[in-house]
Structure formats: structure tokens, C-alpha cells
Short mmCIF file of the C-alpha atoms (twelve columns), coordinates in Angstrom:
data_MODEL
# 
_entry.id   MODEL 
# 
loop_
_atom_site.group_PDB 
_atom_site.id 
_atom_site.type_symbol 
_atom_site.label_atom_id 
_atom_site.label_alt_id 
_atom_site.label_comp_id 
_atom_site.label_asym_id 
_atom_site.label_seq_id 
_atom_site.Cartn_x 
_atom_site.Cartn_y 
_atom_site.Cartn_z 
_atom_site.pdbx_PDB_model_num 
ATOM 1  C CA . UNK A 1  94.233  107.273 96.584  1 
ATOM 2  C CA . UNK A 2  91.562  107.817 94.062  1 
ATOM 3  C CA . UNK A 3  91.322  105.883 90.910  1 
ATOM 4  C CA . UNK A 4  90.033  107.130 87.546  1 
ATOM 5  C CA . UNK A 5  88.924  105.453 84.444  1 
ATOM 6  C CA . UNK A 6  90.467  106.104 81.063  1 
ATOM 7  C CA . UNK A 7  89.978  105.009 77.562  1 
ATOM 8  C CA . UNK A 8  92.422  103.275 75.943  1 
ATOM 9  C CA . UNK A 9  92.569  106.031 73.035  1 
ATOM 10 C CA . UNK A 10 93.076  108.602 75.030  1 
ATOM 11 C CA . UNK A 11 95.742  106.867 77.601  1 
ATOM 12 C CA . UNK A 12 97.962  106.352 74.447  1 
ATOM 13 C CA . UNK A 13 98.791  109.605 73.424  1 
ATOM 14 C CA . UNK A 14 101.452 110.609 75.355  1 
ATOM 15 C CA . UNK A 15 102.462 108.067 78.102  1 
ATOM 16 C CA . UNK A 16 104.529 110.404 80.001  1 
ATOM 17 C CA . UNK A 17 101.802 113.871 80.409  1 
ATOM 18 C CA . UNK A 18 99.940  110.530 81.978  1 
ATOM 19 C CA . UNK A 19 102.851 109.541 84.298  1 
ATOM 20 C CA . UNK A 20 103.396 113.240 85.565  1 
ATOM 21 C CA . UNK A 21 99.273  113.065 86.302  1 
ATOM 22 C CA . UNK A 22 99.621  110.391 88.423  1 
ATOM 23 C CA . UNK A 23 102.154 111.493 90.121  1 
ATOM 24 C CA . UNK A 24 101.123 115.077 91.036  1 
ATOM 25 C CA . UNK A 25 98.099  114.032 91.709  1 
ATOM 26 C CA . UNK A 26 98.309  110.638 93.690  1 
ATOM 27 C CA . UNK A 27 96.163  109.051 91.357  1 
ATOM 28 C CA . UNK A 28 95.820  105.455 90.103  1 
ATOM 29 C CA . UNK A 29 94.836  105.080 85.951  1 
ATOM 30 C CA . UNK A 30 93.123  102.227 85.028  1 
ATOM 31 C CA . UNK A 31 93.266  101.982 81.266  1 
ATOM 32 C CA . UNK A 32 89.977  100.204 79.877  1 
ATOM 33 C CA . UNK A 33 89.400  99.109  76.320  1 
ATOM 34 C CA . UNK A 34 85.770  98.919  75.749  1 
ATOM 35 C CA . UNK A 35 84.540  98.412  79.330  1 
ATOM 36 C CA . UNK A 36 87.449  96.181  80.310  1 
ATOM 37 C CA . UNK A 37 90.101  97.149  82.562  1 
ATOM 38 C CA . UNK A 38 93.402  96.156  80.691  1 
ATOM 39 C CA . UNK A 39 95.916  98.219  82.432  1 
ATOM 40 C CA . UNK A 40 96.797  99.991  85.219  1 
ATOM 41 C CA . UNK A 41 99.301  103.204 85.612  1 
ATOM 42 C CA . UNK A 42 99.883  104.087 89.526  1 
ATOM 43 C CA . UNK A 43 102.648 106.194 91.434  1 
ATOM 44 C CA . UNK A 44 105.237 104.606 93.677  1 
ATOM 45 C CA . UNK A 45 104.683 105.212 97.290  1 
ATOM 46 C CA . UNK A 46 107.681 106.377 98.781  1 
ATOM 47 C CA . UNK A 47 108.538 105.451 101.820 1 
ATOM 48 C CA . UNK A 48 111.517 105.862 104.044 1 
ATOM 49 C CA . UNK A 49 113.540 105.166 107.111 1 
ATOM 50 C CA . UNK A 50 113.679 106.713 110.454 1 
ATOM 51 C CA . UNK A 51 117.140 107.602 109.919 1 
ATOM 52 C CA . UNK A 52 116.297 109.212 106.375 1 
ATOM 53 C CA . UNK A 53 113.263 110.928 108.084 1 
ATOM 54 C CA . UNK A 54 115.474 111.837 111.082 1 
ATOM 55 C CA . UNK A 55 118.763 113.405 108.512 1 
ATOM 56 C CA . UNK A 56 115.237 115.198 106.945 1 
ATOM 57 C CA . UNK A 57 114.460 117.090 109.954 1 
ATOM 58 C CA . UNK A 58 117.777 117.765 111.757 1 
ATOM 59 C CA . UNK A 59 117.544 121.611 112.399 1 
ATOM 60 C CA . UNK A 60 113.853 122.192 111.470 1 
ATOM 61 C CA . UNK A 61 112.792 125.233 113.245 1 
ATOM 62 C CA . UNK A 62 109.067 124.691 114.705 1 
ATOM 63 C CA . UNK A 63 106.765 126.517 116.326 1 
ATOM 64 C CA . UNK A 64 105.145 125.532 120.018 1 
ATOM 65 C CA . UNK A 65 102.220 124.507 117.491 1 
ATOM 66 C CA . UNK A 66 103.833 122.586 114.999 1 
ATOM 67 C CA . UNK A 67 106.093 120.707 117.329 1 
ATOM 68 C CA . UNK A 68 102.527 119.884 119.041 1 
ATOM 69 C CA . UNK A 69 101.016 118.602 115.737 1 
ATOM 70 C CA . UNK A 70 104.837 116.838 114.457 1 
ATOM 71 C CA . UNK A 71 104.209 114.563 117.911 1 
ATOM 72 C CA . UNK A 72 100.301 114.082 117.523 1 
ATOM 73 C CA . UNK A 73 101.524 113.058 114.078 1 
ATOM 74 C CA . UNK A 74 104.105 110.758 115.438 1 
ATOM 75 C CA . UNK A 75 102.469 108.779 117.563 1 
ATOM 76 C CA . UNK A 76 99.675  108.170 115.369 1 
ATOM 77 C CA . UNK A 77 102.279 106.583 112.758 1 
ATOM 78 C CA . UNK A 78 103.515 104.648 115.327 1 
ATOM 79 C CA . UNK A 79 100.129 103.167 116.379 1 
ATOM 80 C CA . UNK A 80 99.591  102.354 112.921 1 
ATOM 81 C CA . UNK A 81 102.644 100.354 111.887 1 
ATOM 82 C CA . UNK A 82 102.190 96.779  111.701 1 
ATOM 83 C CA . UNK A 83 105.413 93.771  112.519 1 
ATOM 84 C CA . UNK A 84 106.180 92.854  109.165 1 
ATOM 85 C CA . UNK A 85 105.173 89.298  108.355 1 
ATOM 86 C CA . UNK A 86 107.690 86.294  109.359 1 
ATOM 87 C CA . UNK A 87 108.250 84.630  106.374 1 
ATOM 88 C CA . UNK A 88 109.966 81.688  108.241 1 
ATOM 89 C CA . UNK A 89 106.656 80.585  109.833 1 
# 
């Protein structure tokens, strides 16, 4: 996600055109005063289950090609999960 400077001045005018940014465009705000960073505005990364991503899909219609790409896809996800950490260690 790319991050982009802005002035303090020009983050305060209207906190919610700055919101809709960052979400549209995946972007993180950091807010500097001066040449200090003293704020950050960044969107939420949704994320959700395989049963929410499996209710998403139910009856998708794809092509030979897109069904090829949807598993490429899949399996790279799955290579790239990570155990969550076991907090009673």
C-alpha cells in the first residue's frame, strides 16, 4: 500500500473527502506538521472467512480460464497463510 505525505493544513479541511481517498485508493496518509509525522489516516483491511468467501461465490459462473486463474489464485493464498501465533507459549 503506498503512503503519501500531507501537510497538516491541508489534511484539516475536510476529514472525510480524506477518508473516502484512502479508501478508494488503498492509501495510507501520514499527516506531518512541519517535517514531523504527527498522524496517520489508513483504510481497514478487510478480511474474511472461508465460509463468507465461500456464501460469496456460490453460483459464480466462470470460464475454463477464470476457473484456471480462481485455483492458481487459491493455492497461492494458501501457501502464504501463516499459523497464527500461540499466545499460551
Amino acid at each position: 500500500m503506498k503512503e503519501t505525505m500531507v501537510a497538516l493544513e491541508t489534511a484539516g479541511s475536510d476529514l472525510t473527502d480524506w477518508i473516502g481517498r484512502a479508501r478508494r485508493e488503498h492509501t495510507t496518509f501520514v499527516v506531518v506538521e512541519g517535517e514531523t509525522p504527527v498522524a496517520r489516516l489508513a483504510p481497514i483491511e478487510r478480511r474474511c472467512t472461508g465460509r463468507e468467501l465461500a456464501e460469496a461465490v456460490v453460483g459464480a459462473r466462470l470460464s475454463a480460464e477464470e476457473s484456471s486463474r480462481w485455483s492458481e489464485d487459491l493455492r497461492a493464498a494458501r501457501a502464504a497463510l501463516c499459523a497464527p501465533e500461540d499466545k499460551w507459549r
